[in-house]
N, C-alpha and C positions, 0 to 999 in steps of 0.2 A: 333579792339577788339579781345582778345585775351581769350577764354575759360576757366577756372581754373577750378579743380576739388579741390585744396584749397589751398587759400591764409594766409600767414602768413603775422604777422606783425610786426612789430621792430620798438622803438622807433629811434634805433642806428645802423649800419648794422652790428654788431655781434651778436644782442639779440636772435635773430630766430636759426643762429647756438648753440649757446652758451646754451639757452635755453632748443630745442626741435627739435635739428639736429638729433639723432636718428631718430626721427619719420618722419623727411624730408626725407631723406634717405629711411627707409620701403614704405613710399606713392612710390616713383619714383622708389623703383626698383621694385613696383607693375604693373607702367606703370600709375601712377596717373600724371595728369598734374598740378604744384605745383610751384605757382610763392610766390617772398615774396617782401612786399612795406615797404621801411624803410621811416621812417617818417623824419627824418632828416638823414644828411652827418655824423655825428660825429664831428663835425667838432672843435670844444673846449674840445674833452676830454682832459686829464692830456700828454694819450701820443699817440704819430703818428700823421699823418696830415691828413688834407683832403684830398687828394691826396693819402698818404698811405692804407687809411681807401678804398678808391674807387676801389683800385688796389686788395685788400684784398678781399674785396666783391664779385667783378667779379671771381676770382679765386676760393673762395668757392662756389659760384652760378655756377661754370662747374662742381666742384666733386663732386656737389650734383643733377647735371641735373638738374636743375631747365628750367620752360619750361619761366620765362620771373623773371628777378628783378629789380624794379622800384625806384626810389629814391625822394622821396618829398624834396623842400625845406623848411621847416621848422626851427626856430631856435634851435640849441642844448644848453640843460640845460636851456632852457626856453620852452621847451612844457607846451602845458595849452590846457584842453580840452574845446577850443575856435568852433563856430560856423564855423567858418574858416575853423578850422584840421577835424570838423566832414562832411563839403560838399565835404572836398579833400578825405574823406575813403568812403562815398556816389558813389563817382563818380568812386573811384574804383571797388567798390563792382558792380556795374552797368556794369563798362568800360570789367571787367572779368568774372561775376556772376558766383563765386563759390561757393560750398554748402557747404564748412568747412571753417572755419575761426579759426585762431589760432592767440592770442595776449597775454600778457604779464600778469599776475596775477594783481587783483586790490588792488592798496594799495601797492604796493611794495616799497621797501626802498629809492630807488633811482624815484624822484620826475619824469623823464619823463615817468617812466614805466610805473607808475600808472595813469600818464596822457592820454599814449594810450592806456591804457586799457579802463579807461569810457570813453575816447574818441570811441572808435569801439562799446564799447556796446549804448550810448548812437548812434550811426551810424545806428544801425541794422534794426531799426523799422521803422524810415523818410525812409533810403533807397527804400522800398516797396512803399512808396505814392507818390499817382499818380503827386502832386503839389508840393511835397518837391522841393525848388531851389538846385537844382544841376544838373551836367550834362549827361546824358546817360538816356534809359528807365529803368522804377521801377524794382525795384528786390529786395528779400530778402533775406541772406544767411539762409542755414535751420538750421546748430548749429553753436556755436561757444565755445567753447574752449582754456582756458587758460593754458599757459607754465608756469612754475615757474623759476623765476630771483632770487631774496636776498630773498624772503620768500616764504611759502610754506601756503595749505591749506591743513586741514585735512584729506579729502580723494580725491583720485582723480579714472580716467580709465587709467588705467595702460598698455603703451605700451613694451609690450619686443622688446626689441631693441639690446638680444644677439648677435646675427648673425651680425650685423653692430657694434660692441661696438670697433673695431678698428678703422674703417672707420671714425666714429662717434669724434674718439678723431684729428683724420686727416683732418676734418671737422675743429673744435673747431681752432687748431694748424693753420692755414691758416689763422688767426687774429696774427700772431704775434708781432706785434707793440703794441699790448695790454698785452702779456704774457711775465712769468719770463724766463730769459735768463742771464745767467751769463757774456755773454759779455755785458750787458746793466744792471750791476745792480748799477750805481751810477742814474738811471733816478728817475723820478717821480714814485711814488708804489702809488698802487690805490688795491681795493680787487681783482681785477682778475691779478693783476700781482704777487701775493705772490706765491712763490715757491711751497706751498700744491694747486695750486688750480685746478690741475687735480684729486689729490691725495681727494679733498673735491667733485668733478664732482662724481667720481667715488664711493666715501661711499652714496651719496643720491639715485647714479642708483640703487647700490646693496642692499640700506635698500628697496625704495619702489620696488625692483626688488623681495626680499625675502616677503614681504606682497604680491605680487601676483605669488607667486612662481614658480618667471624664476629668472637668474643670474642677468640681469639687467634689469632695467624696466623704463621708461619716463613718469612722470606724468603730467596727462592734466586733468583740472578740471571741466567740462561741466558747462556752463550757466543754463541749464534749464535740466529737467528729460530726460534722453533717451529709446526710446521706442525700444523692443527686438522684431522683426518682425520674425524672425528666430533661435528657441530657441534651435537650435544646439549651438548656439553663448553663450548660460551661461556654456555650457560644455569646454569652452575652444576651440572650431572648431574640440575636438574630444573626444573618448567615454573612 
C-alpha cells in the first residue's frame, strides 16, 4: 500500500494529463504524493497501440513525478459504470487512501469519461463501509474533483498553473501517437489530433485563467461545497 495525498483518474492514460497536468505538476512540485489509476489501456483508440499508449504513460508519469501509476484492465470504448469498475476504484481508494480525488467531468462527450466519472462518485460513499465487498480497509476520500475533457461546467476552483504552462504542454506532448504531426497526417484524425489543439488547450487556460486573474488557470469543479478553514485563503494566500 502505497499512501497518496491525490489520486487522479483516467478513463484512458492521457485523460489526467491531457485534462488537469497543470495541477499534476503544482501538487508534486509542492512535494504532494500524486499517483494516477487509468481505467483502461487505450487500447482501441483510432491511433497508437497498446503498447505505444503504455510507453507514453510511463514517460509522462516520470516528468510529472508521480509517486505510483496503475493501469486497470478494463475494456476501452466500452466503459460502463458496472459494479465491477466501482469495487476496482473502492479497492483503490482503500489500496492508497488519498484525500483528493480528481476524475473526469460528468457527462462528458466522449462516453468513457462520463462513465468514470459516476463511476468514482458513485465509489466515494461504499468505499467508507465497513461491509461494502471490496478489497482493503474502509476509507473515504475527503473531496473530489472534477477535470474537464470535451465539456465544461459553469464554474469551477481555479488553479493557476502559470509557472508550469510550459512544462504542462511538455506533459500533454509525451502522448504523441495521439497528436497532430505532419509526418503522420495521412493517419486517422480524431479531435485531439487536429492541428489547433494546443492552440484550443491554451484559449480555455487563458479564458478561465482571466476569470480568476492569473495568465493561465485549470479548472476543477468540486463535488460538494468547500469549507475555508484559513481565510487568508479568499485573499488569494496574500494581502
Amino acid at each position: 500500500m502505497t499512501r497518496l495525498d491525490v489520486l487522479a483518474i483516467g478513463a484512458h492514460p492521457d485523460d489526467v494529463e491531457l485534462g488537469c497536468g497543470g495541477t499534476i505538476l503544482r501538487l508534486t512540485d509542492a512535494g504532494r504524493r500524486v499517483g494516477v489509476l487509468d481505467l483502461t489501456a487505450g487500447e482501441k483508440g483510432s491511433r497508437g497501440t497498446k503498447a505505444t499508449r503504455a510507453a507514453e504513460a510511463k514517460k509522462a508519469a516520470k516528468l510529472a513525478k508521480l509517486t505510483l501509476r496503475e493501469t486497470l484492465a478494463f475494456p476501452d470504448t466500452e466503459l460502463e459504470p458496472t459494479m465491477a469498475l466501482r469495487k476496482a476504484i473502492v479497492a483503490a481508494f482503500r489500496r492508497h487512501r488519498p484525500k483528493i480525488v480528481l476524475a473526469p467531468i460528468a457527462g462528458d462527450l466522449h462516453p468513457d469519461h462520463a462513465a468514470a466519472a459516476q463511476a468514482v462518485r458513485e465509489s466515494i460513499y461504499p468505499s467508507g463501509m465497513k461491509n461494502f465487498d471490496a478489497p482493503g480497509e474502509p476509507y473515504r476520500p475527503t473531496r473530489v474533483f472534477h477535470y474537464f475533457m470535451h465539456n465544461e461546467d459553469t464554474h469551477a476552483v481555479v488553479v493557476d498553473v502559470t509557472g508550469v504552462w510550459e512544462r504542462r504542454l511538455e506533459l500533454a506532448r509525451c502522448f504523441a501517437s495521439q497528436l497532430h504531426a505532419k509526418s503522420r497526417e495521412g493517419e486517422f484524425k480524431t479531435l485531439i489530433s487536429r492541428p489547433d489543439f494546443f492552440a484550443r488547450i491554451e484559449a480555455r487556460a487563458r479564458v478561465w485563467g482571466r476569470r480568476a486573474g492569473v495568465e493561465f488557470g485549470e479548472p476543477l469543479a468540486p463535488v460538494d461545497s468547500l469549507a475555508v478553514s484559513d481565510v487568508s485563503a479568499l485573499f488569494g494566500g496574500s494581502d
